[in-house]
N, C-alpha and C positions, 0 to 999 in steps of 0.2 A: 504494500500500500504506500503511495505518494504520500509527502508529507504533508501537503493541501487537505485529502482524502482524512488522513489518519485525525488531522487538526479537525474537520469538520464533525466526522464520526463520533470523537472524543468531549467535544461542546454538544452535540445533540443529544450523547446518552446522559452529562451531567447534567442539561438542564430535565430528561425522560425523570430521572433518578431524583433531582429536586422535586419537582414538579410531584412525581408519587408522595414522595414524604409527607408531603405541604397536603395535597387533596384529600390520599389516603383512601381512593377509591372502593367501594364495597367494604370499608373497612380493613382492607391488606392490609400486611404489616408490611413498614418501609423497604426491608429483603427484597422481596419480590419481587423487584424490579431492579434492585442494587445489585443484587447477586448473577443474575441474567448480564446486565451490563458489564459488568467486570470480567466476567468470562467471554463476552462479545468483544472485548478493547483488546485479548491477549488473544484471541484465536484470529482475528483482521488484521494482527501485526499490530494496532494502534500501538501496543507498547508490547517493549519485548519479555515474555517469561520471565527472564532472570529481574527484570526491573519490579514487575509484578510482586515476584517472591521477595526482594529486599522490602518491595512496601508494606509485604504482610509481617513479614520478620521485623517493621522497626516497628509496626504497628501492635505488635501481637502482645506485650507484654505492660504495656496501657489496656487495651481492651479485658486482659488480664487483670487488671489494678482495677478498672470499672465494675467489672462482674462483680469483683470482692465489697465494694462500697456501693452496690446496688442491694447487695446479700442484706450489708450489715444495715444499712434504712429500712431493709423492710421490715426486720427484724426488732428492731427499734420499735416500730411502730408495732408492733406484735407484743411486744414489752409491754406496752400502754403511754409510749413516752408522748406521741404526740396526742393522744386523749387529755394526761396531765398538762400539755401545754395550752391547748386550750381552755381548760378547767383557770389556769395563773390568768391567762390574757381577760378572759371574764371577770374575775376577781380584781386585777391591776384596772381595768378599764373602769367598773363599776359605773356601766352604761353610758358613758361620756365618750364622742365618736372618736374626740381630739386623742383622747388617752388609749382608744382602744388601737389606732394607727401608730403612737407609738409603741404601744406592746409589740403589735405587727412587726413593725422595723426590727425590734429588737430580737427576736424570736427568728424571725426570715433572714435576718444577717446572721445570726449562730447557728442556724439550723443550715442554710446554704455554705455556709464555711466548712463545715463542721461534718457534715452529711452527704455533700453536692448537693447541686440546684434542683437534682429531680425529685427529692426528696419535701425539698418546698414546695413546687411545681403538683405533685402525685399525692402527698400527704399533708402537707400544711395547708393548703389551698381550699379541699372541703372543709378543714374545722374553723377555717375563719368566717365560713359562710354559715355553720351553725353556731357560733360561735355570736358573731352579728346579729342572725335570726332572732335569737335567746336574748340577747340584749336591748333588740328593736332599733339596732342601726340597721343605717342603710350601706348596706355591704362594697357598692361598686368601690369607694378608695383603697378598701383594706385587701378587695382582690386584686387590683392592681397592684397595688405594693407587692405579692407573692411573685407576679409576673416580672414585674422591674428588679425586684431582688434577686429572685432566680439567676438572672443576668449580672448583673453590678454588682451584687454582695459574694459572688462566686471567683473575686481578683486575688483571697489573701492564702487559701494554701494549694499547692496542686493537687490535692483531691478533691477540691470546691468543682471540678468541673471538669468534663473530657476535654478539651481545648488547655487547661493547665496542665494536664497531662503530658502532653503533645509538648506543648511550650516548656514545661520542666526537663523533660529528656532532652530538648535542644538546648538546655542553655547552659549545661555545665554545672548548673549552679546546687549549694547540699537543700535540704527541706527546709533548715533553718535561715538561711540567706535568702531562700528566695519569700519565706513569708517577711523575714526583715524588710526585704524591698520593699513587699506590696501593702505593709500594714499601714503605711500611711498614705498610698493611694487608695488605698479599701474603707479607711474612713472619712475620707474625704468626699472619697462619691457617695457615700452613703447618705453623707452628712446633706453634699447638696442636692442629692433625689428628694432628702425628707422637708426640706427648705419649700422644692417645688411640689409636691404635693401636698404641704400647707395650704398654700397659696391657687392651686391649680383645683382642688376640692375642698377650698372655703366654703362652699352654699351645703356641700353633703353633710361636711363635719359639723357647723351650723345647725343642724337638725336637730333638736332633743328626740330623744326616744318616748314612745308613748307615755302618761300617767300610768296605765294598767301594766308598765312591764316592772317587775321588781329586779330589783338587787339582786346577785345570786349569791345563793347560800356556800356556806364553805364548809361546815361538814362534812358533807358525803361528797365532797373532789376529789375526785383521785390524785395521788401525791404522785412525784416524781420517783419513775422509776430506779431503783439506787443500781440493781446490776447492770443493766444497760448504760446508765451514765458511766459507773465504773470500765464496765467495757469499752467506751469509746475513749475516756478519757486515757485508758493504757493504750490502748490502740495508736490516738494521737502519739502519744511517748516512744512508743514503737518505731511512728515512722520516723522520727527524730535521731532516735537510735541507731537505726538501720539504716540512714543515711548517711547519719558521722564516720558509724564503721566500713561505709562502702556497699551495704547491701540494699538490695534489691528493696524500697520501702512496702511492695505490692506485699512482700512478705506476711507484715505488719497487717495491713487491711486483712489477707486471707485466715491471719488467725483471730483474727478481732471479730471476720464471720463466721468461720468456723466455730467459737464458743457460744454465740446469740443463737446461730442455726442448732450446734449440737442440743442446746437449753432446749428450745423448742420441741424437736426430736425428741429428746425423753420425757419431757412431758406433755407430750402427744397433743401438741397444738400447731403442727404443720407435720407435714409428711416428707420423705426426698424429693418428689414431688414438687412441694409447694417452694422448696430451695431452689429447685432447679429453672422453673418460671421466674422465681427472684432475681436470676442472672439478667433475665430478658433477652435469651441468646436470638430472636430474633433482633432485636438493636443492635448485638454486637456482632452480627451477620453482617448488617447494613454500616458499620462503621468500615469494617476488613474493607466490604468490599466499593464503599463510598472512597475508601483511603486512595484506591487501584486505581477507578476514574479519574477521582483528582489528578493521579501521577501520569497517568497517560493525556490529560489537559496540557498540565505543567510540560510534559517532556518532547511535547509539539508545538509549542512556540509563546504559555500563555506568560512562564519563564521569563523569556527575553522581554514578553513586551511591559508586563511589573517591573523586572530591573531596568527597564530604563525612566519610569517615574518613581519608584522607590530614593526615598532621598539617602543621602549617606551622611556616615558620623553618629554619634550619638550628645548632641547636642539639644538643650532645649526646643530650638525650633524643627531640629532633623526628627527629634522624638513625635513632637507634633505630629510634622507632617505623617510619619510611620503610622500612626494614633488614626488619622483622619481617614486614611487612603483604608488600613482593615477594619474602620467601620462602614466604609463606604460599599468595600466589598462584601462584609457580611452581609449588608443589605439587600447588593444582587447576587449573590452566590450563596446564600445562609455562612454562619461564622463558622462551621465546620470543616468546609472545604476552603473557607476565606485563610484559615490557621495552618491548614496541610500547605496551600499553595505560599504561603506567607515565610514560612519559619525556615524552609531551607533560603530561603534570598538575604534572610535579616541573620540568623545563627553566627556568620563569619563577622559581624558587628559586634559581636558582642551580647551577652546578658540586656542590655541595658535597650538593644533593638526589638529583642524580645519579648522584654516584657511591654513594651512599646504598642505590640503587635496584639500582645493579651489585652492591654485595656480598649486598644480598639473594639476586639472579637467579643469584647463580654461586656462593653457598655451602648456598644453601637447597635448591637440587634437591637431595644427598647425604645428603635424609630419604627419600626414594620415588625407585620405578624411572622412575615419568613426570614426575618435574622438572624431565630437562631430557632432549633427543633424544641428547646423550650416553652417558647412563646405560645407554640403552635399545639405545644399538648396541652398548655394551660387554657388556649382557650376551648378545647372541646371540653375540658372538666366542667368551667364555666359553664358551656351549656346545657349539661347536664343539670344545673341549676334555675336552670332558666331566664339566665340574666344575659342580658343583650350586652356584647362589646360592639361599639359599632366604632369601624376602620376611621373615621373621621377622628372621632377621640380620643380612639389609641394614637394617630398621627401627632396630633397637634401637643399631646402630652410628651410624644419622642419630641418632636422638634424643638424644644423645652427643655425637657430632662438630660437630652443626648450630652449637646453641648455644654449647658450646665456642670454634667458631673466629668464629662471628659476631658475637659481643657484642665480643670484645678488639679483632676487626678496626673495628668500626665505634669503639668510642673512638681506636684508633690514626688512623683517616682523619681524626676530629676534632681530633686534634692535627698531622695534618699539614696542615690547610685554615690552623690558627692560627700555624703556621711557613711553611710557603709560600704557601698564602694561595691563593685562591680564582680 
C-alpha cells in the first residue's frame, strides 16, 4: 500500500473507531469496531507487524495497571465506601446547594485522584443525584462537577487516569516527582473550575430546597469503610515504594485488588465472575487496539505534520503553546488518541513537555462531549436519570472552565518544574 493509500485508510478507520465509541451503536461495546480496525491497519500494510507488536508491548503493561485500578473501585464500592460518601456529603451539605457543591468538589477531587476518573464518572455520579434528590437540590451543578472533575481532578497521580498512565511511562519521571509536579497544577484547576461554577450556576445554587425536605439524620449513615480505606491507602504507599525501588508500581494496584476482590470472594459477595467484568476487558480491548490505529495515523504522516507546529523548549510560553494544541486535539480526536499521538513528539523534551501534554488531555476534553470517553459515559448515566444535558450548556461552560483552569494550571506546573525540577 502507497503511502497516500495507507495515510487515508488509517484516518478513516480512526475516525470509524471514534465515531463507534462516541455513538455506541445498539449498544456495542467500543471493541467492536476497535478490534476489526487494528487488525485491518496490519493486514493493508497500513503499519507494519513488528510496529503493531511494539504498540501492544509499550501499551500492555498500562492497560495492565488499568485493569488493576478498575478491580480495586469496584470493589471499593462493594465495601460501601461510596454509599458512606454520600451519606458525609448529605450530612456536610445539610440541604444548602452552595455547601453540597462543595462536598462535591471535595469528594470528586479525592475520589478521581485516588480511584481514577471512572470511578467518579460510574460510581460517584449516581449518589450525587440521590444524594440531591434526598436533599431537594437541584442536581444539574453537582452533576456537572462529576463530569469536569473526572477530567481536571484526574492531573495529580498517574493512576488518576489512562492518559497519566501513558504520560508516566514516557516521562522518566518516579511516582513521587511526578505527583510533586502536578500537585500544584491539580489545585489550581480545581480551584478555578470551583471559582466558575460558582458563578456559572449562581440561579441553581440560589434555590433553597423545599420547607417539606428535612435534614438528614445521622444515625443510621453508614460510616466509612475502614478496610477498604486501609487498602487503598497501603496500596497508594505501595506504589511509592515500588517506584523508588524501581519496580513495576502496576504491582502495587494488582495486590491492593487482589485483597478487596479476595475479601469479597470469601464472603461471597461477588463471584470470579463478577472480578473479571470489573476489569472491563472489553475497554481494555478497545484501548490495545485504539493504541494500533493511532500508530498506524502517526506512522503515515500525522507525525510530521504535529512536529512541525508543536513548539519547542520547555519554557512558559512553549509549555502553553504544548497545553493549547493537546487540548485542541482532544477535542477533535478525543484525548486518548490526542496522548498516544502526543507523547512520543514531546518525550525527547523532556518531563516538563509532558506533563504539558497531560494538562492539555485532561483539562481540554471539559469543552465537548467527545474529548474524552469520560465525558461520554457520564452523560449516558445522566440519562438514565432523566436529566437533560443539552450540548449548548455543556459548551458555553467548557468555553469558560477550559481556559480558566488551563492557562493558571500550566504556569503553576512551570513553576513547579523550577522548584522541583524536572
Amino acid at each position: 500500500m502507497n503511502s497516500a493509500s495507507a495515510e487515508a485508510l488509517s484516518v478513516v478507520l480512526l475516525v470509524a473507531v471514534l465515531a463507534c465509541a462516541v455513538v455506541r451503536p445498539f449498544g456495542l461495546p467500543e471493541a467492536v469496531v476497535a478490534v476489526p480496525a487494528a487488525g485491518l491497519v496490519v493486514v493493508t500494510g497500513a503499519i507494519s507487524p513488528e510496529h503493531a507488536w511494539q504498540e501492544a508491548e509499550r501499551l500492555g503493561p498500562v492497560v495492565g495497571f488499568l485493569a488493576a485500578v478498575l478491580v480495586l473501585a469496584h470493589f471499593c464500592d462493594v465495601e460501601g465506601l461510596f454509599r458512606a460518601c454520600g451519606a458525609w456529603m448529605a450530612r456536610r451539605a445539610e440541604n444548602r446547594p452552595g455547601r453540597l457543591l462543595t462536598s462535591v468538589f471535595v469528594l470528586a477531587s479525592a475520589i478521581t485522584a485516588v480511584l481514577s476518573l471512572d470511578a467518579t464518572v460510574v460510581l460517584l455520579t449516581p449518589v450525587v443525584f440521590a444524594t440531591a434528590a434526598r436533599s431537594g437540590i437541584r442536581p444539574k451543578p453537582h452533576a456537572y462537577a462529576c463530569a469536569h472533575l473526572s477530567n481536571t481532578a484526574s492531573l495529580l497521580l498517574p493512576v488518576s487516569n489512562l492518559t497519566n498512565l501513558l504520560a508516566f511511562s514516557a516521562s522518566g519521571l518516579s511516582f513521587t516527582r511526578f505527583a510533586a509536579l502536578m500537585a500544584l497544577p491539580w489545585l489550581v484547576a480545581i480551584g478555578a473550575e470551583y471559582l466558575v461554577f460558582r458563578r456559572f450556576f449562581a440561579a441553581d445554587l440560589a434555590v433553597p430546597p423545599p420547607d417539606a425536605v428535612s435534614r438528614p439524620e445521622t444515625a443510621d449513615a453508614p460510616a466509612f469503610p475502614l478496610f477498604a480505606l486501609v487498602t487503598v491507602g497501603c496500596t497508594l504507599a505501595g506504589f511509592v515504594v515500588a517506584s523508588a525501588v524501581g519496580i513495576d508500581p502496576a504491582w502495587a494496584a494488582l495486590a491492593g485488588a487482589l485483597v478487596l476482590a479476595g475479601r469479597a470472594l470469601v464472603q461471597r459477595r461477588a463471584t470470579p465472575v463478577a472480578v473479571l467484568r470489573a476489569t472491563a476487558p472489553g475497554f481494555l480491548a478497545f484501548v490495545l487496539a485504539l493504541g494500533v490505529v493511532v500508530r498506524a495515523v502517526v506512522d503515515n504522516g500525522l507525525a510530521d505534520a504535529l512536529g512541525r507546529v508543536l513548539p519547542d523548549g520547555t519554557g512558559l510560553v512553549a509549555l502553553l503553546g504544548i497545553a493549547a494544541l493537546a487540548a485542541v486535539l482532544a477535542n477533535l480526536i478525543n484525548n486518548l488518541p490526542a496522548v498516544l499521538v502526543l507523547l512520543p513528539l514531546t518525550a525527547t523534551a523532556g518531563p516538563g513537555a509532558v506533563l504539558a501534554v497531560l494538562l492539555g488531555v485532561n483539562i481540554g476534553p471539559n469543552l465537548t462531549y467527545a474529548g474524552s470517553l469520560a465525558t461520554l459515559l457520564w452523560r449516558r448515566i445522566v440519562h438514565r436519570y432523566e436529566h437533560e444535558v443539552g450540548v449548548g450548556e455543556f459548551t458555553r461552560l467548557g468555553l469558560i472552565s477550559v481556559p480558566a483552569a488551563l492557562i493558571p494550571a500550566v504556569v503553576a506546573l512551570w513553576g513547579s518544574l523550577l522548584v522541583v525540577g524536572g
